[in-house]
Structure formats: structure tokens, C-alpha cells
C-alpha positions as a printed Julia matrix, in Angstrom:
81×3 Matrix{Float64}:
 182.6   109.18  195.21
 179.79  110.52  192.98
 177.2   113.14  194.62
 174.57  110.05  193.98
 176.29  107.63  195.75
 176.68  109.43  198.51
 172.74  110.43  198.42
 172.2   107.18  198.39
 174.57  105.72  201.54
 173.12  109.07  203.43
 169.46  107.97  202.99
 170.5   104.33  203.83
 172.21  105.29  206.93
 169.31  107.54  207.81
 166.73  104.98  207.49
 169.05  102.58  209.45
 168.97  104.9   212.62
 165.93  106.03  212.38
 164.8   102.1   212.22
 167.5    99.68  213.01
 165.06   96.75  212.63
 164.74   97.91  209.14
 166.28   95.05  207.11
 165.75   96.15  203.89
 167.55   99.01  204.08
 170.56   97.09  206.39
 170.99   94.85  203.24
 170.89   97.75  200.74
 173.42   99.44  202.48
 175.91   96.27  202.32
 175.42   95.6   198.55
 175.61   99.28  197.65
 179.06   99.29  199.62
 180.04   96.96  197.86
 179.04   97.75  194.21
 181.02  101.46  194.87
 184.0    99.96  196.42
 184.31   97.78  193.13
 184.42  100.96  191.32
 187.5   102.24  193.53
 185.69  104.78  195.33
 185.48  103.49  198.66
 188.37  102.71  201.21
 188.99   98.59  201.7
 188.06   98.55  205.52
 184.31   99.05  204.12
 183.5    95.88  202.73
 183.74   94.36  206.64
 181.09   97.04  207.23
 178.88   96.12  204.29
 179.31   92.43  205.77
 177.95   93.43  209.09
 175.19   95.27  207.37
 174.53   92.1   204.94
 174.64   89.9   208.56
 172.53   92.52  210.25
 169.63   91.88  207.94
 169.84   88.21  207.64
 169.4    88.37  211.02
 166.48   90.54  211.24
 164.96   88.49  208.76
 166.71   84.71  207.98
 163.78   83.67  205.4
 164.46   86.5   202.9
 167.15   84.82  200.23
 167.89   88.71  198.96
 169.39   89.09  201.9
 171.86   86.11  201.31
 172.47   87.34  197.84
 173.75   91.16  199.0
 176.0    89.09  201.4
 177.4    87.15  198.65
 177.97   90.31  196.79
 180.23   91.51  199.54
 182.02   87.56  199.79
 182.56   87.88  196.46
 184.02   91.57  196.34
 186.32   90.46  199.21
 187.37   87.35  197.37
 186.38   85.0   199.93
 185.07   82.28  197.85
């Protein structure tokens, strides 16, 4: 994984603990999981964890459709049509 990309998941992570009901950065966390695994550079078993973290924020917030889209980013990197 790139120096970046990890930056970025550290910062994500960060924000996460230091507010869980943050659902912004829940759903950032998923899609960016996502978009590096499709590069090869994460292990398999994290796309269920970017699915939680897609499901976290749609549950923190259900009206925001971005939210639904970084979830479907995930579905689709998993193949689950």
C-alpha cells in the first residue's frame, strides 16, 4: 500500500474513534477500502469491513444517497450483484 493510502485510512480511522457518529467519514472509509483493494493492495477479508463501514453510515444517516453509493462500490467490488 502507498504511504497516501495509508494517510488516508489513518485519518479515517482517527476521525471514526474520535467520533463514531461521524458518518461521513464511516462511508469514506468503506469506499476508500474498496477503491485500494481493487488495486491489489489490500487483503480480501477487508471489503466485509468496508461493508460494515458503508452500513454504519447509512445507518447514522438513511436520507444521504452517497452513502448508498459507497455501499454499492463495495457490492460491486465483492461481485455481489
Amino acid at each position: 500500500m502507498f504511504v497516501n493510502e495509508k494517510i488516508i485510512l489513518k485519518c479515517l480511522k482517527d476521525a471514526i474513534k474520535s467520533d463514531p457518529k461521524y458518518a461521513d467519514a464511516w462511508s469514506a472509509l468503506g469506499q476508500i477500502q474498496a477503491y485500494v483493494y481493487s488495486f491489489g493492495r489490500l487483503k480480501d477479508d477487508t471489503l466485509e469491513e468496508a461493508l460494515a463501514n458503508t452500513e454504519k453510515a447509512i445507518t447514522l444517516d438513511p436520507q444521504n444517497a452517497r452513502y448508498y453509493q459507497s455501499k454499492a462500490t463495495v457490492l460491486q467490488m465483492q461481485k455481489n450483484w
